[in-house]
C-alpha atoms as an extended CHARMM CRD file, in Angstrom:
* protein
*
        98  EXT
         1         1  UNK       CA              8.0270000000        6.9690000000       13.6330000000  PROA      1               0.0000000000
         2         2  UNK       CA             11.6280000000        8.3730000000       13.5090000000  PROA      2               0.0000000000
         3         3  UNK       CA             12.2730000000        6.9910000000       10.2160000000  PROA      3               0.0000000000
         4         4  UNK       CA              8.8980000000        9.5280000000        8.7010000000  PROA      4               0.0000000000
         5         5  UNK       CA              9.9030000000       12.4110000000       10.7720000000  PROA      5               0.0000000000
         6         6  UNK       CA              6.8050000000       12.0790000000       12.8160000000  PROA      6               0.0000000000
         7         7  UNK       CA              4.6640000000       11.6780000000        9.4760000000  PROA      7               0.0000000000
         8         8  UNK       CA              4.1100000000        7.8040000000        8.6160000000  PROA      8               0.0000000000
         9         9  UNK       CA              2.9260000000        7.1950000000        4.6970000000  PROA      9               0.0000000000
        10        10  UNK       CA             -0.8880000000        5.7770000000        4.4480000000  PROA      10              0.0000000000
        11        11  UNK       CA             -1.1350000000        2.0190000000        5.6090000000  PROA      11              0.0000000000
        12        12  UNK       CA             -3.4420000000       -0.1340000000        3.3740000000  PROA      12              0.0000000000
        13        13  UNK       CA             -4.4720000000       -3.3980000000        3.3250000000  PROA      13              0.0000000000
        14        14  UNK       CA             -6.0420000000       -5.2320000000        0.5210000000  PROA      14              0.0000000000
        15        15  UNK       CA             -6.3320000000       -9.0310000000        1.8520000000  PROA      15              0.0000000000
        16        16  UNK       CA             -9.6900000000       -8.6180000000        2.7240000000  PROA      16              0.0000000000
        17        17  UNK       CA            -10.7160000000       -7.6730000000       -0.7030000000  PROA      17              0.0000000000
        18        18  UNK       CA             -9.3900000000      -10.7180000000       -2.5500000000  PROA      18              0.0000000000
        19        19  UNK       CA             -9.0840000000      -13.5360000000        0.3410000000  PROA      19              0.0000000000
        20        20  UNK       CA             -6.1670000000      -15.6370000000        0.7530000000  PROA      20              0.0000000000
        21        21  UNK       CA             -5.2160000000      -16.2760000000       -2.4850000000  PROA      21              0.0000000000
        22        22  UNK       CA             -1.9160000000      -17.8230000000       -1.6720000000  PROA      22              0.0000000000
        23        23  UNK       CA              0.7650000000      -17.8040000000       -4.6190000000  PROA      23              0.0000000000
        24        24  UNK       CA             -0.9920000000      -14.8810000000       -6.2230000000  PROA      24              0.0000000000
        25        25  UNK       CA             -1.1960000000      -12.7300000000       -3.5040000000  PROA      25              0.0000000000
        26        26  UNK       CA              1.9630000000      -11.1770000000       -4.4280000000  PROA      26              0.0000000000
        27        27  UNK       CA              1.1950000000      -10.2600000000       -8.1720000000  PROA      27              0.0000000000
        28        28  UNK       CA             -2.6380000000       -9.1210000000       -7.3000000000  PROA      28              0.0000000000
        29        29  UNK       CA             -1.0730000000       -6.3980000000       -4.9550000000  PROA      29              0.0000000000
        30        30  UNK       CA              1.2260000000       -5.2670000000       -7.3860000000  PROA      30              0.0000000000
        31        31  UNK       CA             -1.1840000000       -4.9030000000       -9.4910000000  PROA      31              0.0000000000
        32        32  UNK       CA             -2.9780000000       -2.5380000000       -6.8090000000  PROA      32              0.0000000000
        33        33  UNK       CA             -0.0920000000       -0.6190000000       -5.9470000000  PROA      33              0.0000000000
        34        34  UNK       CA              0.4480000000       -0.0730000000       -9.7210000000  PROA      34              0.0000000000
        35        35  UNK       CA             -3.2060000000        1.0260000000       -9.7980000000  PROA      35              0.0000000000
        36        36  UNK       CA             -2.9830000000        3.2570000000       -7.0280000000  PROA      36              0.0000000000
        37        37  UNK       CA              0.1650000000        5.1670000000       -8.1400000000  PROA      37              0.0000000000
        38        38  UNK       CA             -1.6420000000        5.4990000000      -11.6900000000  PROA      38              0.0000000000
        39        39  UNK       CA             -5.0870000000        6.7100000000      -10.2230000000  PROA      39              0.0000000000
        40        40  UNK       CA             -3.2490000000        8.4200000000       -7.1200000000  PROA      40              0.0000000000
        41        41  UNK       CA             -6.0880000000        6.5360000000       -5.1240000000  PROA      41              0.0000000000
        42        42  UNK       CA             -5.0320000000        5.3140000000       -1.4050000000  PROA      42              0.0000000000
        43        43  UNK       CA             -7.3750000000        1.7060000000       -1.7050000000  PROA      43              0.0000000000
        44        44  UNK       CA             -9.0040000000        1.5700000000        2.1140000000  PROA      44              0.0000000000
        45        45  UNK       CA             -8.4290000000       -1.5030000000        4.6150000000  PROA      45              0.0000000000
        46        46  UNK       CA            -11.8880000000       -3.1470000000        4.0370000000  PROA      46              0.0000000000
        47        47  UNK       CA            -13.8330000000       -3.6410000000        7.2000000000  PROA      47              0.0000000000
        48        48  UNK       CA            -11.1820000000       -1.3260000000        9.4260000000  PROA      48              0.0000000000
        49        49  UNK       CA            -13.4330000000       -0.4620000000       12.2190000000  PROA      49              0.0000000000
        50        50  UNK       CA            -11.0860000000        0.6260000000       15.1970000000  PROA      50              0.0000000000
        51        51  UNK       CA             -7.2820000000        1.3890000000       15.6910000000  PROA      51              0.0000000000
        52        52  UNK       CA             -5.3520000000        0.9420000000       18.3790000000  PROA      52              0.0000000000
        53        53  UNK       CA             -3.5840000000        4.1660000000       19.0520000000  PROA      53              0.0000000000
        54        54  UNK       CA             -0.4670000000        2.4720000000       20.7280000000  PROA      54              0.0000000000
        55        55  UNK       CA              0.2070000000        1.4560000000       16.6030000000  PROA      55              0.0000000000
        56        56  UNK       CA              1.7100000000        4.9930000000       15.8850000000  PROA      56              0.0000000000
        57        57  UNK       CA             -0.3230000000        5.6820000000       12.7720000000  PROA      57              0.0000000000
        58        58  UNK       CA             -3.4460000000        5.3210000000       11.3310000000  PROA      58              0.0000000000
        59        59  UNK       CA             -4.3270000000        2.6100000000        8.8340000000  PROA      59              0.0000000000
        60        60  UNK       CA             -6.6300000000        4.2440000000        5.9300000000  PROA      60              0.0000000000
        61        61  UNK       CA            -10.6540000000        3.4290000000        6.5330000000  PROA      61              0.0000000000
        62        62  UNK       CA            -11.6940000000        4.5060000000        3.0400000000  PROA      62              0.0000000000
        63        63  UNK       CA            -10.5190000000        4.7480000000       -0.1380000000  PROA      63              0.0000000000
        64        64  UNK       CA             -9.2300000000        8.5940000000       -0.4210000000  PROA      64              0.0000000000
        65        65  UNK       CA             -7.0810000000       10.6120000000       -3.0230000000  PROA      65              0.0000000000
        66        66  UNK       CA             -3.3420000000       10.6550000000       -2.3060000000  PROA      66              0.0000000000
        67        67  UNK       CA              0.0370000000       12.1330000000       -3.9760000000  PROA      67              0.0000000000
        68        68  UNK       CA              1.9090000000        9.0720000000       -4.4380000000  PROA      68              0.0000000000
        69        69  UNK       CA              5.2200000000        8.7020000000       -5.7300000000  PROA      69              0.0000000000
        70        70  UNK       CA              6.2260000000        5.7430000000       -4.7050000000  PROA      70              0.0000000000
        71        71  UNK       CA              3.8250000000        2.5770000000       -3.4700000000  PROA      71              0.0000000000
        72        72  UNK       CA              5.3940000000       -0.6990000000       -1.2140000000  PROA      72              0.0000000000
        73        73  UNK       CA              3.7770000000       -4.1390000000       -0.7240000000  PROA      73              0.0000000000
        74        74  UNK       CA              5.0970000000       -6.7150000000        1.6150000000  PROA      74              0.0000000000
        75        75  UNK       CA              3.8420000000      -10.5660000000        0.9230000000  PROA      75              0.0000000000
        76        76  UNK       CA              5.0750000000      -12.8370000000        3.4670000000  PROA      76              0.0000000000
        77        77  UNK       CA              4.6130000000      -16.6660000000        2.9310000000  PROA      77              0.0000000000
        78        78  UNK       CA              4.5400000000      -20.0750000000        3.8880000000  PROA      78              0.0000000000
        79        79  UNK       CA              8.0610000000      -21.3910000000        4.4750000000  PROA      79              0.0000000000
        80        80  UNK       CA             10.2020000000      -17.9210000000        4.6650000000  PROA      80              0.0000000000
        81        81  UNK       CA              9.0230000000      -16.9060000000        1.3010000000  PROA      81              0.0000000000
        82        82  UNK       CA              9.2360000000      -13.4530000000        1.8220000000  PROA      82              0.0000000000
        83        83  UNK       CA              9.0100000000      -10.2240000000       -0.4230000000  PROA      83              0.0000000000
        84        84  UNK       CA              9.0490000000       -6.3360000000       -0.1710000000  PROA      84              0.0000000000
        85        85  UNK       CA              8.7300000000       -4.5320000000       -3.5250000000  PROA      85              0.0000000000
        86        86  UNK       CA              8.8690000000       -1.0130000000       -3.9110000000  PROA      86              0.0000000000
        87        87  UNK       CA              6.7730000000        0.8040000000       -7.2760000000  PROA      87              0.0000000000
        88        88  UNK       CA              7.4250000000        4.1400000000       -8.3460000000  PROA      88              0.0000000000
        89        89  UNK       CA              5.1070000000        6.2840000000      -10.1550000000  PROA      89              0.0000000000
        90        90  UNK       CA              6.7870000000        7.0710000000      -13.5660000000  PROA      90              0.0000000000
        91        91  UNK       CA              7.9230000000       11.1020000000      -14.6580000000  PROA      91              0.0000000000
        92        92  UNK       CA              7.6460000000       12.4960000000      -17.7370000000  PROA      92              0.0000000000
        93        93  UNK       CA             10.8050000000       14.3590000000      -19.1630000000  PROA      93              0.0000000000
        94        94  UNK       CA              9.7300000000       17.3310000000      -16.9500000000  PROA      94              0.0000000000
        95        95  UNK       CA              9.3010000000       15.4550000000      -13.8840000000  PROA      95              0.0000000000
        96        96  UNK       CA              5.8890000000       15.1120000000      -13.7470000000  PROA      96              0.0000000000
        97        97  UNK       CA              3.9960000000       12.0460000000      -12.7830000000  PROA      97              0.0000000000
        98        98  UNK       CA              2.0630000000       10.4980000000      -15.4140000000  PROA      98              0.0000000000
């Protein structure tokens, strides 16, 4: 919690939306992260029915608007093949988000 100042980004999972899909688990995310930071769209945690409160922060329930700049997925395989990749919303020449 240190590391957010007390204020931890939104938390979303989309596994449950597209199954295991094993090698292209990785490139499906991206391309919801992408879609997110385009849309500025937080995608829910399908079936999230309870959170434990010990966790620190709150993964999102449903789909809700968001001011994203910058969008992270972790995919974590078989074997150590391991990867955390960081998307950033692009500016325009006045430093808006398109």
């Amino acid at each position: 919690m240190q590391l957010f100042d007390g204020h931890p980004p939104p938390v979303s999972s989309t596994k449950r939306f597209f199954g295991h899909t094993l090698a292209a688990a990785g490139a499906i995310e991206t391309v919801v992260s992408i879609l997110a930071l385009h849309r500025q769209r937080v995608p829910a945690n399908l079936g999230l029915r309870r959170v434990d409160p010990a966790m620190g922060f709150e993964p999102i329930g449903h789909t809700s608007d968001g001011d994203l700049t910058v969008a992270m997925t972790n995919s974590f395989g078989f074997g150590g093949n391991n990867c955390s990749l960081l998307v950033e919303r692009p500016t325009d020449d006045r430093g808006q988000g398109t």
